[in-house]
Kinemage of the C-alpha trace (Angstrom):
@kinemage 1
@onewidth
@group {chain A} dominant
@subgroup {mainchain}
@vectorlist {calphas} color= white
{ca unk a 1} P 0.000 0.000 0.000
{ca unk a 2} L 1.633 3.363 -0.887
{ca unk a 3} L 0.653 6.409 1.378
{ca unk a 4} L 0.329 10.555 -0.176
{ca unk a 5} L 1.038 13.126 1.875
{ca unk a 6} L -0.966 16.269 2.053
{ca unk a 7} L 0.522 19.626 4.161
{ca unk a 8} L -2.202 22.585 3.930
{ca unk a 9} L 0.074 25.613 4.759
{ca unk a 10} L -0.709 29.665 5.266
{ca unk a 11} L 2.484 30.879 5.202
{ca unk a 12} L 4.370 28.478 7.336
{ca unk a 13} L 7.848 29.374 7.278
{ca unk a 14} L 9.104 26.753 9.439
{ca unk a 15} L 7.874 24.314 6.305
{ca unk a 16} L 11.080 23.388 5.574
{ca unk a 17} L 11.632 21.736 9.182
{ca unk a 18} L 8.479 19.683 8.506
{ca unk a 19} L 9.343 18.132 4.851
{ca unk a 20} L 13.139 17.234 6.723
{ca unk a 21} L 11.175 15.318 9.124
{ca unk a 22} L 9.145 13.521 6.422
{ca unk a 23} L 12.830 12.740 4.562
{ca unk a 24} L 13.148 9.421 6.634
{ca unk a 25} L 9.721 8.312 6.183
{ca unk a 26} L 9.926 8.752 2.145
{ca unk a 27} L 13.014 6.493 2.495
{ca unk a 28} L 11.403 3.786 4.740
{ca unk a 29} L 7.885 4.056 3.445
{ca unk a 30} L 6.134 3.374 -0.315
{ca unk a 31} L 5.202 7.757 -0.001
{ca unk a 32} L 5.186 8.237 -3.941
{ca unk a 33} L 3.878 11.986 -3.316
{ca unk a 34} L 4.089 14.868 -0.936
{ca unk a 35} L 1.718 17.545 -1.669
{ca unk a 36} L 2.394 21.439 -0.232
{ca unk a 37} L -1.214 23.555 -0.690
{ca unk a 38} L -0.091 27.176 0.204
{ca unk a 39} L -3.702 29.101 0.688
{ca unk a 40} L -4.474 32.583 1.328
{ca unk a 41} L -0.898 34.497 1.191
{ca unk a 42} L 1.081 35.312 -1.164
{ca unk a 43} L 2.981 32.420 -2.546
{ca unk a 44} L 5.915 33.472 -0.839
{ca unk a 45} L 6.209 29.578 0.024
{ca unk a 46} L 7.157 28.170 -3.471
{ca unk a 47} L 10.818 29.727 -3.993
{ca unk a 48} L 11.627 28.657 -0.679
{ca unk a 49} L 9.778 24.995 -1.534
{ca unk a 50} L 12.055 24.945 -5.231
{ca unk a 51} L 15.192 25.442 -3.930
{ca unk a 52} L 15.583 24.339 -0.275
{ca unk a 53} L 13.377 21.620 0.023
{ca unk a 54} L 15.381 18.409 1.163
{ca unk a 55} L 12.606 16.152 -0.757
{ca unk a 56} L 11.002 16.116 -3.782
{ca unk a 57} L 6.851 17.868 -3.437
{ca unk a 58} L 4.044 18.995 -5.458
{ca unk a 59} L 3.685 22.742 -4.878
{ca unk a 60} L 0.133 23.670 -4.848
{ca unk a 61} L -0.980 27.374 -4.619
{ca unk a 62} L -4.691 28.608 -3.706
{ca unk a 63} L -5.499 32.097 -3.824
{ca unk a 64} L -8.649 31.619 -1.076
{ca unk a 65} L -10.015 29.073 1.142
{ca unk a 66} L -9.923 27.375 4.563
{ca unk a 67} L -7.830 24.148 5.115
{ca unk a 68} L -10.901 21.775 3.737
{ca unk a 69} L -10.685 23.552 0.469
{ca unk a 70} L -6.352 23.309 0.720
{ca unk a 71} L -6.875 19.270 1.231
{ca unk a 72} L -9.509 19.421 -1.745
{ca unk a 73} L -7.535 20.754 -4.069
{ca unk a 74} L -4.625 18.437 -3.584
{ca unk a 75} L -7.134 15.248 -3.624
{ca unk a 76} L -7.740 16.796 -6.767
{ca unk a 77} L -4.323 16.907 -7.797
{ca unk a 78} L -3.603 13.338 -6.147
{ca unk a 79} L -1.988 10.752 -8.568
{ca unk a 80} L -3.667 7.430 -7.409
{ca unk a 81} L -6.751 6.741 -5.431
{ca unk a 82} L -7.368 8.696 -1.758
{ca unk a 83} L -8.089 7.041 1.664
């Protein structure tokens, strides 16, 4: 059974910490996809995602919407079958 990640974000800077922890677990684990959803700011998340991110992810950015619509779109973007 492989596993996707989802990580709704607004503006998280410490984002970076929490895909390092994740490294491990995409080495031990069948985790074919990591999905970031950055909603309401300002994108500032994706240069930081491209070029320091320690593993590879999906960037996903949403202009409006709560954390059910963040989690929405990615299921939308998911490659495979959800939960």
């Amino acid at each position: 059974m492989e596993f996707a990640v989802i990580i709704p974000t607004h503006g998280r800077s410490d984002i970076l910490s929490t895909l390092a922890s994740l490294k491990g677990a995409v080495q031990s684990l069948p985790i074919p996809q990591i999905i970031v959803v950055e909603n309401g700011t300002q994108g500032q998340l994706k240069p930081l995602i491209e070029k320091q991110s320690p593993i590879e992810v999906k960037y996903l950015y949403q202009e409006k919407g709560n954390k059910s619509a963040a989690l929405n779109l990615a299921l939308q973007e998911l490659e495979g079958d959800p939960l």
